[in-house]
Each structure stands twice: as C-alpha cells, then as structure tokens.
LOPA-826586 format. One record per residue (C-alpha): residue in three letters; x, y, z. Coordinates in steps of 0.2 Angstrom, whole numbers, plus 5000, padded with zeros to 4 digits. Last residue first. Example, Ala and Ser with C-alpha at 12.3 -4.5 7.8 and 13.67 -1.06 7.14 Angstrom:
# LOPA-826586
+--------+------+-------+------+
| residu | east | north |   up |
+--------+------+-------+------+
|    Ser | 5068 |  4995 | 5036 |
|    Ala | 5062 |  4978 | 5039 |
+--------+------+-------+------+
***
This chain:
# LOPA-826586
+--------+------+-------+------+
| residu | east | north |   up |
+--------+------+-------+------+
|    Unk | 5129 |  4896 | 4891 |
|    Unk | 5150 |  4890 | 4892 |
|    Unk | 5162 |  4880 | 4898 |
|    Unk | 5178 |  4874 | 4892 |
|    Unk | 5187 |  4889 | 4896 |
|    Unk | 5180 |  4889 | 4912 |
|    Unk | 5189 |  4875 | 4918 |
|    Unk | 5179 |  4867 | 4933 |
|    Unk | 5183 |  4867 | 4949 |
|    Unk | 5176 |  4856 | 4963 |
|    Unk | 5171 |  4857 | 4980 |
|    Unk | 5153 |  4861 | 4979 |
|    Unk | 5157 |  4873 | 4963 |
|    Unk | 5170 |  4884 | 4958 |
|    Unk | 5172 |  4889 | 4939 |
|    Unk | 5189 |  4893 | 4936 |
|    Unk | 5196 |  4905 | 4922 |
|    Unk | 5204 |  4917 | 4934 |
|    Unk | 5203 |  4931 | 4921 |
|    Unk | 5188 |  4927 | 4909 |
|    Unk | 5177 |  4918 | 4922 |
|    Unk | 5179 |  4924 | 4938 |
|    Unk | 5184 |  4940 | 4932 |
|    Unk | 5164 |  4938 | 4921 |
|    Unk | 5157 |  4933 | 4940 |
|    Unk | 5164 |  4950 | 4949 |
|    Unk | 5158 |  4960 | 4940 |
|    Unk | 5140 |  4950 | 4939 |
|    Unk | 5142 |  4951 | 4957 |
|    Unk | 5146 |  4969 | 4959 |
|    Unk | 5131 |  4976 | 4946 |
|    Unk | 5121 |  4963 | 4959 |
|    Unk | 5124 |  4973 | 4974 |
|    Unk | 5122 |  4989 | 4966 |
|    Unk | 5103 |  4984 | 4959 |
|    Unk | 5097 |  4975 | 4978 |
|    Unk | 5103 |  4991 | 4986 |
|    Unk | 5094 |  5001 | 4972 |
|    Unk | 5078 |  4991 | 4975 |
|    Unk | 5078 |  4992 | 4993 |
|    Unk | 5061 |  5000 | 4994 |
|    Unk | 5052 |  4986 | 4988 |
|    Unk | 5061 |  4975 | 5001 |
|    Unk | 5047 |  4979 | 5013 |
|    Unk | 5031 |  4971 | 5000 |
|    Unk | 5033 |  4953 | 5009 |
|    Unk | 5030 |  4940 | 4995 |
|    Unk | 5013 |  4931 | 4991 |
|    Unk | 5016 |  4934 | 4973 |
|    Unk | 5003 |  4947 | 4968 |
|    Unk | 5008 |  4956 | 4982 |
|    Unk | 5027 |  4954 | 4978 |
|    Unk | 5024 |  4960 | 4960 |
|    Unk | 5014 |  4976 | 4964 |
|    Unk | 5028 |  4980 | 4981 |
|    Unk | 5041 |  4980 | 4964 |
|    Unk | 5029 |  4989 | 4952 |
|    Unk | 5026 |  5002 | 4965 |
|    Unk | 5044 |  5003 | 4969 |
|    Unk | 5048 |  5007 | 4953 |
|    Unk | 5034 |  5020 | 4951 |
|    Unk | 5041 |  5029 | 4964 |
|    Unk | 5060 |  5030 | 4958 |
|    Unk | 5053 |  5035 | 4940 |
|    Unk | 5042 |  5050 | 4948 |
|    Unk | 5055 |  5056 | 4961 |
|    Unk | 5069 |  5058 | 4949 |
|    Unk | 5056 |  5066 | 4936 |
|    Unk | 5053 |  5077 | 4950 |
|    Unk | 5069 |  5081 | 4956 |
|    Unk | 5076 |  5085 | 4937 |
|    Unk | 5059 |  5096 | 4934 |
|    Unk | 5065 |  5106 | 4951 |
|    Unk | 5082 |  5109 | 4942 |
|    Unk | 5097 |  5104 | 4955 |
|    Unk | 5106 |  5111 | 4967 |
|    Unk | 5114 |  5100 | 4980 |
|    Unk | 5107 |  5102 | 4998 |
|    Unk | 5109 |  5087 | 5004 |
|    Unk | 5089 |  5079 | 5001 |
|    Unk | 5094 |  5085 | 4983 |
|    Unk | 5111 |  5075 | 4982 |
|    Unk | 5100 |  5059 | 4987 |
|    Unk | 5085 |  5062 | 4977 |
|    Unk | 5097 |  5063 | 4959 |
|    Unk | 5107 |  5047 | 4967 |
|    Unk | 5089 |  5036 | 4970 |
|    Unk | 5086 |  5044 | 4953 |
|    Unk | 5100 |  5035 | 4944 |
|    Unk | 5103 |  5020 | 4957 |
|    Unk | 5088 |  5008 | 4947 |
|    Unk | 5087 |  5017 | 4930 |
|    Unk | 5106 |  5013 | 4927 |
|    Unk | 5107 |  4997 | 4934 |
|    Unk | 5092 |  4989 | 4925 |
|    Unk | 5098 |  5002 | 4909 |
|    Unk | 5117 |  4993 | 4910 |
|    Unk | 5110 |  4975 | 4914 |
|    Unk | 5096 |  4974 | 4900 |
|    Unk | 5109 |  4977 | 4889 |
|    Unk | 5119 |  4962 | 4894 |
|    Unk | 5105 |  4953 | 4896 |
|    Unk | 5100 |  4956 | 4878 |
|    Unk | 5119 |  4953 | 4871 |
|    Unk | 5116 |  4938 | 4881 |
|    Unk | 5100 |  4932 | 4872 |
|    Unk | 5110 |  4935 | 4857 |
|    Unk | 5125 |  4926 | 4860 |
|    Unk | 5134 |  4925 | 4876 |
|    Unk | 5134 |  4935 | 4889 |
|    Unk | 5121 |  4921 | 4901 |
|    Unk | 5139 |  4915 | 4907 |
|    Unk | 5143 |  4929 | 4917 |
|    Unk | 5130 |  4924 | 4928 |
|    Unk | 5134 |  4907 | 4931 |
|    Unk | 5148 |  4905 | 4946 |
|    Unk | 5147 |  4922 | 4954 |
|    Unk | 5127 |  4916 | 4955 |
|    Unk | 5130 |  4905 | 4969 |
|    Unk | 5145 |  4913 | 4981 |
|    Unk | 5135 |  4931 | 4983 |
|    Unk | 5121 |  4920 | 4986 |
|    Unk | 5129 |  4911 | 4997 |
|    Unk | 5138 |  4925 | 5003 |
|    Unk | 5121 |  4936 | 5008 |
|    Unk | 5111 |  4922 | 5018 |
|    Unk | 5106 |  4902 | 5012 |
|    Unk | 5103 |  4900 | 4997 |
|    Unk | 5089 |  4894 | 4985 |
|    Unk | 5072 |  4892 | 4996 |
|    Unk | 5063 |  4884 | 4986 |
|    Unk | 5044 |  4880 | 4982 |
|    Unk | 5030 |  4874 | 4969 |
|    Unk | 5011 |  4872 | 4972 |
|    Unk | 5007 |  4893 | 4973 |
|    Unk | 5022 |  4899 | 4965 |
|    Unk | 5018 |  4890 | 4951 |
|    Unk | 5019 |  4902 | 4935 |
|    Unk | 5020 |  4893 | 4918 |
|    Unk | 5033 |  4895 | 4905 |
|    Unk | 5032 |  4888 | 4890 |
|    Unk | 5039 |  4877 | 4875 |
|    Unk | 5032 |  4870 | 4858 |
|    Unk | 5046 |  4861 | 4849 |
|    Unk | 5054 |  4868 | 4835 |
|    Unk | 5073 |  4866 | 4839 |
|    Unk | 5076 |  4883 | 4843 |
|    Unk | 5061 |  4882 | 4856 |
|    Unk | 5069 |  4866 | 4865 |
|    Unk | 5088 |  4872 | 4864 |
|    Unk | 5082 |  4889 | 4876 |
|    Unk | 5073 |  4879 | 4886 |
|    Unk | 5088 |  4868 | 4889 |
|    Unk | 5099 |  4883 | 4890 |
|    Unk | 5090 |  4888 | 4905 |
|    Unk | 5091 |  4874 | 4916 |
|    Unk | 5110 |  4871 | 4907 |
|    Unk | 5116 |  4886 | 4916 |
|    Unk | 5134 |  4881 | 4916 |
|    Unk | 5133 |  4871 | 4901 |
|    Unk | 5149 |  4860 | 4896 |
|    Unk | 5138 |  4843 | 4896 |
|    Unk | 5123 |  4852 | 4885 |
|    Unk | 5122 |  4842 | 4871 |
|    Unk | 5125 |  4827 | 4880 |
|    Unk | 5111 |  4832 | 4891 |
|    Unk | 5099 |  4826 | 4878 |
|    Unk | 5103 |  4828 | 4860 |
|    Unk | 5088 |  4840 | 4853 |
|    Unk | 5079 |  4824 | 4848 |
|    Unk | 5083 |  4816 | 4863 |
|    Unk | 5073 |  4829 | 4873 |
|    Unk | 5060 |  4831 | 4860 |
|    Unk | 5052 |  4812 | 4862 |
|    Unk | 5054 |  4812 | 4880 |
|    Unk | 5043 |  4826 | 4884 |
|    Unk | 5049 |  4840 | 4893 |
|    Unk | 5047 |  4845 | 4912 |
|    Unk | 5058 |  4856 | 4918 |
|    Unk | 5057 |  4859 | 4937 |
|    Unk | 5062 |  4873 | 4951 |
|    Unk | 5079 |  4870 | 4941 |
|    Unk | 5075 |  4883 | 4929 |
|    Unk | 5068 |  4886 | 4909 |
|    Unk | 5064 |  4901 | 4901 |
|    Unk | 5064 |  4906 | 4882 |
|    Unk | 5069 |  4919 | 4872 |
|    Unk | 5082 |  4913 | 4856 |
|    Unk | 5067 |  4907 | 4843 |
|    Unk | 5058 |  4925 | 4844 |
|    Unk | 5045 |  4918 | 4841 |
|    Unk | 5034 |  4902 | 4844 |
|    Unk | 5026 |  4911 | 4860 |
|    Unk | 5026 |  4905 | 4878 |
|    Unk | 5044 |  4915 | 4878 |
|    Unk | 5036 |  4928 | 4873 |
|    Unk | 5026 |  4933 | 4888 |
|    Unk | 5043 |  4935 | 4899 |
|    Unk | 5048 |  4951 | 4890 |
|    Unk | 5055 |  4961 | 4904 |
|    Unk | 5049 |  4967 | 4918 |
|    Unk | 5041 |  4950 | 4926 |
|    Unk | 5058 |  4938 | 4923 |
|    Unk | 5070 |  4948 | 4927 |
|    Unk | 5061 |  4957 | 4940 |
|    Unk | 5060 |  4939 | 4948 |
|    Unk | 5077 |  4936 | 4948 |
|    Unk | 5080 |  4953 | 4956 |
|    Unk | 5069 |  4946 | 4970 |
|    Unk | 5083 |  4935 | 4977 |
|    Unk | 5094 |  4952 | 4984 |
|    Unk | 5084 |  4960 | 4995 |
|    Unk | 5076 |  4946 | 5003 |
|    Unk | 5091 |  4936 | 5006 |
|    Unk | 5101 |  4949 | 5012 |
|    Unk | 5089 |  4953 | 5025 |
|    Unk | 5084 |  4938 | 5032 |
|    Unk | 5076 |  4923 | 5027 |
|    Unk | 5069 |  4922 | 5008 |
|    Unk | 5056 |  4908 | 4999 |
|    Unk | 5057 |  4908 | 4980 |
|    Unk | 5040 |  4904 | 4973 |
|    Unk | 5044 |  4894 | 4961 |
|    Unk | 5042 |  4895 | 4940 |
|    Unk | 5040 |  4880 | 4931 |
|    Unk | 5047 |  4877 | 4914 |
|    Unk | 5036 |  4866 | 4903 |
|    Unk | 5043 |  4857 | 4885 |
|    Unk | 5035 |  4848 | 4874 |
|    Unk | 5018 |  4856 | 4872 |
|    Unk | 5002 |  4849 | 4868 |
|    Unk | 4992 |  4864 | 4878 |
|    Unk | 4981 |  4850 | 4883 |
|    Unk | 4994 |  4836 | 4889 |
|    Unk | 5006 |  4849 | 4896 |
|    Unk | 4991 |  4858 | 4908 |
|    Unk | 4986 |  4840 | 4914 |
|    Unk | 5007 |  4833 | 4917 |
|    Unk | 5009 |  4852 | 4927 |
|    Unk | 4993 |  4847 | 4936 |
|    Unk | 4998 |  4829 | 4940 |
|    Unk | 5016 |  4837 | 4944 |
|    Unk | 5009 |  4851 | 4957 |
|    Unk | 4996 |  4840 | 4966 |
|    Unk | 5007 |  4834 | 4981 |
|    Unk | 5013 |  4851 | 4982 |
|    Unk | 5031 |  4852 | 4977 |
|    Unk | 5049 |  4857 | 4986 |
|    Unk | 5063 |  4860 | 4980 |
|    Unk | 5081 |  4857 | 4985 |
|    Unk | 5087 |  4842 | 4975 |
|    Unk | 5086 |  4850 | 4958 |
|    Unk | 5070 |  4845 | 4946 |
|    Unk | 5072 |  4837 | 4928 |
|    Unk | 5053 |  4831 | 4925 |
|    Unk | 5056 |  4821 | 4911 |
|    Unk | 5041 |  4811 | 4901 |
|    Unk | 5038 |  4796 | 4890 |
|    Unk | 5045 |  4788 | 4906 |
|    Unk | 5058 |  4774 | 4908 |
|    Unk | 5073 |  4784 | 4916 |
|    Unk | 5090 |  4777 | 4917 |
|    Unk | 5096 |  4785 | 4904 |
|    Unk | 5088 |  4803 | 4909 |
|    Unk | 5099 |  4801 | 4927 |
|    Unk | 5115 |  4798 | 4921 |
|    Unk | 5113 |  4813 | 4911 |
|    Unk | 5106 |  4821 | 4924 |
|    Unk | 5121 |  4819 | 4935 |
|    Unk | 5133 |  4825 | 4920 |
|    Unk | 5124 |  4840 | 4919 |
|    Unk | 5125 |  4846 | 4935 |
|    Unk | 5143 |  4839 | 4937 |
|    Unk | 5151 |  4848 | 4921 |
|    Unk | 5156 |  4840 | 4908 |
|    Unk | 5171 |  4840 | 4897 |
|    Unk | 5183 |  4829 | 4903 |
|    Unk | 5173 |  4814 | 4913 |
|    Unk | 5160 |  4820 | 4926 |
|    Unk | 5163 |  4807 | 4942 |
|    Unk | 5151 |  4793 | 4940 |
|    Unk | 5134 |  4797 | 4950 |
|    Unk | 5128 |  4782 | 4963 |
|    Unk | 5111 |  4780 | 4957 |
|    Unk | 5097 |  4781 | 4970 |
|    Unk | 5075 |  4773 | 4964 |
|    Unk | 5062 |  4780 | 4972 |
|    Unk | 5045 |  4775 | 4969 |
|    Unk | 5048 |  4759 | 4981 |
|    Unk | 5053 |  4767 | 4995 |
|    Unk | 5065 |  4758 | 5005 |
|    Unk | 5080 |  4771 | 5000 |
|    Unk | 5073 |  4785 | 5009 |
|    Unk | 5083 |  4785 | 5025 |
|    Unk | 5095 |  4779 | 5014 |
|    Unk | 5096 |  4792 | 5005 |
|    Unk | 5097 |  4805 | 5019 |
|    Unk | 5115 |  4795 | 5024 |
|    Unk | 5121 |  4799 | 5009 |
|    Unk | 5118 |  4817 | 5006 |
|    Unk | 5128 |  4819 | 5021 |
|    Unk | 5141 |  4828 | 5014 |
|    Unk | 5155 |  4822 | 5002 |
|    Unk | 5142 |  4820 | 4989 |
|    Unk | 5148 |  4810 | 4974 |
|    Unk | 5136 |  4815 | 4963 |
|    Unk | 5119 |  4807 | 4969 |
|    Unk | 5109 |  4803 | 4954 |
|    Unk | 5090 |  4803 | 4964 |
|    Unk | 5075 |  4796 | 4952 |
|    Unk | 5060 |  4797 | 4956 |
|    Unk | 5046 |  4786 | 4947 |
|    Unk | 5029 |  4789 | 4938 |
|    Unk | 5015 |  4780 | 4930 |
|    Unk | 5012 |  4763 | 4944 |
|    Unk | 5014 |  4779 | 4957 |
|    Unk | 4996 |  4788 | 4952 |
|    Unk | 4998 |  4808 | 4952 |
|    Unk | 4995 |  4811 | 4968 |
|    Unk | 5013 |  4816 | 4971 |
|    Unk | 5020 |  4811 | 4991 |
|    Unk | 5037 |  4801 | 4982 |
|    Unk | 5041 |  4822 | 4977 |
|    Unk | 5039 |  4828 | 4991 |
|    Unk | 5045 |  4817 | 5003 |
|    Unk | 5059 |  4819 | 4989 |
|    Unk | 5063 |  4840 | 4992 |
|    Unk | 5060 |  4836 | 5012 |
|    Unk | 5077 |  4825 | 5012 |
|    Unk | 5085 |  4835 | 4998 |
|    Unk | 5085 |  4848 | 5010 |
|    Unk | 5101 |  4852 | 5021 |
|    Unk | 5108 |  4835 | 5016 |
|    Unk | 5111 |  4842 | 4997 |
|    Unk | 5132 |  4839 | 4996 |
|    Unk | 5129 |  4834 | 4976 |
|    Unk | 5111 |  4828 | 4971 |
|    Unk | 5104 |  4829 | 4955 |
|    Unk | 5085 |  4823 | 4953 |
|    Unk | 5075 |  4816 | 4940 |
|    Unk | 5056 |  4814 | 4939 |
|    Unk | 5052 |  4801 | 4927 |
|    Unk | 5033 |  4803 | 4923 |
|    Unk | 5024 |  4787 | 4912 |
|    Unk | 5009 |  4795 | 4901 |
|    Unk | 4991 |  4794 | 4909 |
|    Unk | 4978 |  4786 | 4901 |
|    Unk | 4962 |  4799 | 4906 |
|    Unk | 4967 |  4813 | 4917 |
|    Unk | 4982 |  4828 | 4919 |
|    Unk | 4974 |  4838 | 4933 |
|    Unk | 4965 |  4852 | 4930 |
|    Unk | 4977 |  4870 | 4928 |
|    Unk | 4973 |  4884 | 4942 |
|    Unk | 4986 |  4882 | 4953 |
|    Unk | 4999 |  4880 | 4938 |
|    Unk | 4998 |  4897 | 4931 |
|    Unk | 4998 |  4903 | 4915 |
|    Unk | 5008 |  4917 | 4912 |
|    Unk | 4996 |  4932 | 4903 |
|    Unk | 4988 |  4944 | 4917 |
|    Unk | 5006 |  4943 | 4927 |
|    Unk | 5014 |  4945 | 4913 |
|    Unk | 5005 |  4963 | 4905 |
|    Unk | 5004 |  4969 | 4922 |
|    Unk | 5023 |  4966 | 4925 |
|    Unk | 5027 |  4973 | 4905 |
|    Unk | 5016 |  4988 | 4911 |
|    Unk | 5026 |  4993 | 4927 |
|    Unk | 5044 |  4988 | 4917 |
|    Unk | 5036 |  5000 | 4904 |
|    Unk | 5032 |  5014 | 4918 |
|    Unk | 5050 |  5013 | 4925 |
|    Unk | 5058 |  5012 | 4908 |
|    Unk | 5050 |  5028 | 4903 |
|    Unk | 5055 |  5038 | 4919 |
|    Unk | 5075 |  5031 | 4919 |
|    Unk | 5072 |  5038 | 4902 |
|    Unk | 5067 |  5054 | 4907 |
|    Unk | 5081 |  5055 | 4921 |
|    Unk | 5095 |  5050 | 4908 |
|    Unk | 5086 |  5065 | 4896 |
|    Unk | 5087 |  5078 | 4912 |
|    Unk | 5105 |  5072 | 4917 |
|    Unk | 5111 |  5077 | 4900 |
+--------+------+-------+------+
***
C-alpha cells in the first residue's frame, strides 16, 4: 500500500514538472505583446475600494500614469463605504481629471460588497472595454496599452492577467506560492483554449472584457452573490461563447495581497470553500486530496527513515525521488518568475497549512454560515461560486 501511494506521489511529481514546462512555454505573456495601435477603443478601468488606505493610493498613481492616451480611457474608484482612511486618499487624488470617485451604496439583500461596487462602477463607465482591477495592484505605465494591443489581435473578449505576487516574511512566502502551483501544475493552458467550457481563470490583478460580452453574460448582476466573482467571471465568459484567456504579466503587473500569516490565514478562510461547487469544484476538490497527499507523503516516509523506522530501501527512494522533483519544479517556477527559490523547500509546510485553511473555510461556510469580510458579514447561505 505505501509503495503504490509513493509511486503515485512519484508520477504526479514528474506530471506537475511537465504541466509547468508545458505552461510556462504556452501562456502568453504581456511583456512581450506590442502596444494596442491604430483607433484605439475607450478603456474604463474600474476599481473597488473598501478600507484600502494602505495602497490604493499607489494602486491609482498607477493606474492615472498609463501611456495608453487619456482622451480613450478613464479610472474609476467606487469607494464602499470605507470606514478607514480610503477617503482621505481619494481626495488626494480627486483633482485628477482621469479619475473620476463614486461613493458606493450599501449592497442591498443579496449581494455581496465586491460585486456590488463593480456593479456601481460598470454603469458609470463609458468604455467599449472594462478593465475590472482591485484597489491594491499596482501596473506598469505600459501594462493596459499592451494588455488593450494583445486583446485587439487575438480578438478575444475576455483577458485575465496574472501578477507577480510580491511576499514579505516567512509566512507570506510560503504560503502565497500555492496559488501559483495552482495555476502552473495543473491544466492552466486550457483555459486559452475553447474547451473544456467550465476551466477558465480570471483574478483581481485585472480582468479586462469587452463591453459587448459583459452585458451579454448579465454583468455583475449575474454574479451579485459571488464570493469569488474574479474567477467566476471568466468562468461565465467562456461558457457563454466568448473567446477568453489568460496571459502572464508578472513583469508589468504587481501586488502584494496580504499582509503576514493571519491575513492570509483570515483572506482565503472567506472564499476557498466556495470554489466546491460544481464541476470545476469537484476538480479542485480532487486536486486538493492528491496536492496534499503527494506534498506530506514522501516528506513523512523521509522523516520516519531519518529516525530510525524500517522501511523498504525502494519505499525511500521513491520517497526521495517524488519529494526532489517537487522542489525542483517549485525552485523552476519561482526562477522563471523572478521569485526567491528558498521556499521551494517548504512545500509540505505551505501544503498542511493550507489543508487547515480550506478546513477551516468549508466550517466557516456550512457550519457558521457567515462570510466575514472588512467589517461586514454576509450570509453564506446566500452566497455561492
């Protein structure tokens, strides 16, 4: 028995290493895309704020600094009742003219905030184009005229931009990388193909859709009880037809998500659990068990060795072969990403604390039923992917 698990934590290993090399050679990426040219389509860039002072200030600057020309773009800001000083940093903003602030209505029964605030936001924008983007990333001034350039020639509705995701301290860098494992060892070439409808990728690092296909899918009325509506809008887009894909820009796009080990712990109680549902979910649940499995399987099977347990010399070395050639896919990615290589060899910490989170996010949901969030709670009965 521990022989077969072993073996297949082996396979898995060397497919996750191939799936990487087969992503990394196949994403697009945005540093590399001309700049959109020629009659340029208007560009609405629009922004959810709620308790952001730490960085929507620089997240903006960056934004209003764009080369792409300002008479075809605007930023828009739908502040959401902040109860921080997310205010006070509009205001130091609010003179330029690119950038225009609504004061967000409270969410009415049966929305969320985040998807309440963009709502607000998509009717008071005027572009042929939506670049939905949260309040704490930061953009090259070249990103959106090169995100705008690779749309236009691909002619596809709907482009989700992948960050680099910028760490501080320990927890942060051992824990963020498992969304980018997520994404690299796992299918995330097909979701720039046409099938299968359900796999697709979308964030809040920016989703940029054309106006025409948003409100043909319902806008974000259709997703006003969506926890993870970033994702689901992707998700919408590709079942619905319209050309979507997934473009790496870690070179011209940036965020740093959280803040230490319990905001992170804090962030993704609130959503996880809510990527379960359906067929994708049933994949991510499964996903899940054999990430977890394969991840603190042979890091065990070394362990009880190294003490003195008696085990098959094949058992050691296939323990030894799948735990290697993990974290030689894990430093691989963060070289080829600009990241430090060091937490490569956290992997199984990184894998057990996040088995614990997503526990912790489906009591959250089925048991206490609340979804927390920046001073508010939410029913989670009500809410869903």
């Amino acid at each position: 028995m521990l022989h077969a698990l072993l073996a297949g934590c082996a396979a898995c290993s060397v497919f996750w290493l191939v799936a990487l090399l087969v992503n990394l050679a196949a994403l697009p990426r945005l540093s590399r895309q001309a700049p959109a040219s020629g009659n340029l389509p208007f560009v609405s860039i629009v922004v959810p704020a709620r308790n952001e002072e730490r960085a929507i200030g620089s997240a903006l600057r960056s934004l209003l600094a764009q080369d792409y020309p300002e008479s075809r773009r605007e930023v828009i800001v739908v502040d959401d009742r902040s109860t921080d000083g997310t205010r006070r940093v509009l205001a130091g903003l609010e003179n330029d003219p690119g950038l225009k602030i609504i004061d967000g209505a409270e969410p009415p029964p049966g929305w969320l905030g985040k998807p309440h605030a963009l709502f607000q936001g998509s009717r008071a924008a005027r572009g042929e184009w939506l670049l939905f983007v949260d309040a704490d990333v930061r953009y090259r001034p070249d990103a959106v005229s090169r995100a705008m350039g690779y749309a236009l020639r691909e002619r596809t509705d709907f482009a989700a931009l992948l960050p680099h995701l910028e760490t501080s301290g320990f927890w942060e860098s051992v824990l963020m990388p498992n969304l980018l494992c997520a994404v690299f060892f796992g299918p995330a070439v097909l979701a720039n193909r046409r099938w299968p409808r359900w796999l697709a990728a979308g964030g809040g690092a920016g989703n940029l859709i054309r106006r025409a296909a948003y409100d043909a899918i319902g806008g974000h009325e259709s997703l006003r009880a969506s926890v993870i509506d970033d994702v689901r809008l992707a998700v919408m887009s590709k079942q619905a037809g319209f050309a979507t894909r997934t473009v790496l820009a870690h070179e011209l796009v940036a965020v740093r998500m959280y803040h230490g080990f319990r905001e992170v712990w804090d962030g993704f109680t609130k959503n996880i659990a809510y990527a379960l549902g359906g067929v994708t979910g049933f994949a991510f649940a499964g996903m899940s068990l054999v990430w977890t499995a394969v991840a603190l399987s042979p890091p065990a099977v070394l362990m009880a060795a190294a003490f003195g347990a008696s085990l098959p010399a094949a058992d050691v070395a296939l323990a030894g072969a799948s735990f290697g050639v993990l974290v030689f896919a894990r430093a691989l990615l963060s070289k080829a990403l600009h990241d430090p290589v060091w937490p490569s060899l956290t992997h199984p910490l990184m894998a057990a604390v996040w088995a614990g989170l997503l526990v912790r996010s489906v009591y959250q949901r089925l048991v206490r039923r609340s979804v927390p969030w920046r001073g508010r709670h939410f029913d989670a009965r009500k809410a869903g992917f």
